[in-house]
C-alpha positions as MATLAB code, in Angstrom:
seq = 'XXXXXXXXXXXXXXXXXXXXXXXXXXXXXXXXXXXXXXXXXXXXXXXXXXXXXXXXXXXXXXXXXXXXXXXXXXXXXXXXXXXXXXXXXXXXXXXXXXXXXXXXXXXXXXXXXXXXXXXXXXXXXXXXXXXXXXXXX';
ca = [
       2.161    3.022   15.557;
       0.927   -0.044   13.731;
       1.922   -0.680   10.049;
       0.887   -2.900    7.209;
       3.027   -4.762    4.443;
       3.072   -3.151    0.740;
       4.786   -5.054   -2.725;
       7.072   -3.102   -4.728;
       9.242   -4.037   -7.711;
      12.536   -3.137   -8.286;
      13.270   -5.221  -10.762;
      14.273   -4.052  -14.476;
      10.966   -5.406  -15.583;
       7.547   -4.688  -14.421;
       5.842   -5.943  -11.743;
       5.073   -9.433  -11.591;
       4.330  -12.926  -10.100;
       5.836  -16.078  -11.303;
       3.526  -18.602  -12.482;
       3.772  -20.379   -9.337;
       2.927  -17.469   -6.886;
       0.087  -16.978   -9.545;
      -1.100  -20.153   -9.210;
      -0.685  -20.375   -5.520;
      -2.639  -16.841   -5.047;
      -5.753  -18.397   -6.874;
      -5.376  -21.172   -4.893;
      -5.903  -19.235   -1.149;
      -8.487  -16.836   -2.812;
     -11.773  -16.965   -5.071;
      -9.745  -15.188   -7.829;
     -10.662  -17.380  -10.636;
      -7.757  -15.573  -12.619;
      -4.077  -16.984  -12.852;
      -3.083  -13.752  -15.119;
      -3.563  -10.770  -14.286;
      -3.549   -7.034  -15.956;
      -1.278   -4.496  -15.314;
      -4.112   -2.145  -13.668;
      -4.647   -5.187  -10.905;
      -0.938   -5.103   -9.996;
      -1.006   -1.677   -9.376;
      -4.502   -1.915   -7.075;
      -2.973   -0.750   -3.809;
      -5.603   -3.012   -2.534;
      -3.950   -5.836   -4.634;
      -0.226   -4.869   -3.555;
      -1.252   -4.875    0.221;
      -3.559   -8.220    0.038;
      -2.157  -10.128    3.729;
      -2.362  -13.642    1.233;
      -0.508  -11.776   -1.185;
       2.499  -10.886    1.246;
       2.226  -14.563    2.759;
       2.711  -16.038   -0.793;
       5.887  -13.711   -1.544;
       7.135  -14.262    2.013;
       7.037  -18.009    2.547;
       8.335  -18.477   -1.637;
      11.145  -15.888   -1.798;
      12.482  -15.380   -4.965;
      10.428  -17.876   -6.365;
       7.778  -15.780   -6.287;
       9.064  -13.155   -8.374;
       8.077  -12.607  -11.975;
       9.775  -12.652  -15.405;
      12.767   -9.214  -14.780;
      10.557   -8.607  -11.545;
      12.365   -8.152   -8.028;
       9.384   -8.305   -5.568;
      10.541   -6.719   -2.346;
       7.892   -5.980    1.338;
       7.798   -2.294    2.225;
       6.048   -1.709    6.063;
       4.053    1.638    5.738;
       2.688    3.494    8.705;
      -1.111    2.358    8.672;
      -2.363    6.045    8.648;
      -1.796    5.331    4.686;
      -3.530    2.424    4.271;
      -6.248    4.262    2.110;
      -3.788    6.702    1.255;
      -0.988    5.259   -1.877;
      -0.821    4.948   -5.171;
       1.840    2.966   -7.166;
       3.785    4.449   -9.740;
       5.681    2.247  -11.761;
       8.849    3.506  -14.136;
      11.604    1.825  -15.737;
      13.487   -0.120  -13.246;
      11.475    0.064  -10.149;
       8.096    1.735   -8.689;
       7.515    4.171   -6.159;
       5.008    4.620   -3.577;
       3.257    8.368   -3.403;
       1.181    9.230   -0.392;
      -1.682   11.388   -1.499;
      -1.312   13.789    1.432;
      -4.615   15.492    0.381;
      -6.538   11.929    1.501;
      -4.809   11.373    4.446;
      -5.175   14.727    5.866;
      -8.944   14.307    5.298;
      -9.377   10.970    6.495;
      -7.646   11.996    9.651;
     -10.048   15.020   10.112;
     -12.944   13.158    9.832;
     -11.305   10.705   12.443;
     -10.773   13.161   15.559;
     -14.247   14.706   14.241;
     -15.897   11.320   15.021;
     -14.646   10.714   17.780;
     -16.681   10.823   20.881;
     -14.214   10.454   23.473;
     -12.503   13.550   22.431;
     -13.804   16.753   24.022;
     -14.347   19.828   21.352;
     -11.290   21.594   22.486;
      -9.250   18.503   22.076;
     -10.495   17.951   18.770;
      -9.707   21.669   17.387;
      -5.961   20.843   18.883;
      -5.258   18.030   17.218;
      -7.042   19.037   13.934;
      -4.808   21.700   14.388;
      -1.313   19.455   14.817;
      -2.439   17.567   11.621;
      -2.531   21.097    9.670;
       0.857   21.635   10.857;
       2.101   17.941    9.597;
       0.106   17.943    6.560;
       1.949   21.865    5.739;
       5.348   20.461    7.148;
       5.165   17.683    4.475;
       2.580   18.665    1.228;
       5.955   19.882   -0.459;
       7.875   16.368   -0.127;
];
């Protein structure tokens, strides 16, 4: 199964870039911002930007913020469209919004047109089964 690269902090502080990863990012992007708000660090989209991951990669710990420990999760790329951030004090969490992925997966095997009817029905059925297996985690 493929994966992609998420940012978490679990530093003390919240999350954050240090002004030269901040500079750097608007550097390798059109962002014309070198601060940015606390909703933009949480944008999923934001924590999972590839130039993003290259930046804290290739700097290390010189990327990290003010109290901020910046550290690469891999997630499962079925949840690509499917985290939110929650930050709290010392660290964050990531929280799968099982709801979205079980829909987006649906309306995957429903589209697609190399799957037979029956073979859809089974494997709408196996995602049922995950998505009851794991709705309580």
């Amino acid at each position: 199964m493929s994966t992609f690269k998420v940012v978490l902090n679990y530093g003390d502080g919240r999350f954050g870039l240090s002004t030269a990863a901040r500079i750097e990012y608007k550097n390798r992007t059109s962002t014309r911002a070198v601060q940015f708000s606390s909703s933009e660090y949480l944008n999923p989209s934001f924590r999972s930007d590839p130039i993003l991951i290259d930046i804290i990669e290739e700097m290390g710990l010189a990327a990290n913020g003010d109290f901020a420990r910046l550290v690469i999760l891999k997630l499962d790329s079925e949840y690509k469209d499917c985290f939110k951030i929650y930050p709290y004090p010392g660290g964050e969490s990531i929280v799968i919004n099982k709801e979205k992925w079980l829909a987006d997966s649906i309306r995957s095997v429903t589209e697609d047109p190399a799957l037979t009817d029956t073979e859809k029905l089974k494997q709408i059925s196996a995602l049922y089964v995950e998505y009851d297996y794991c709705k309580d985690d």
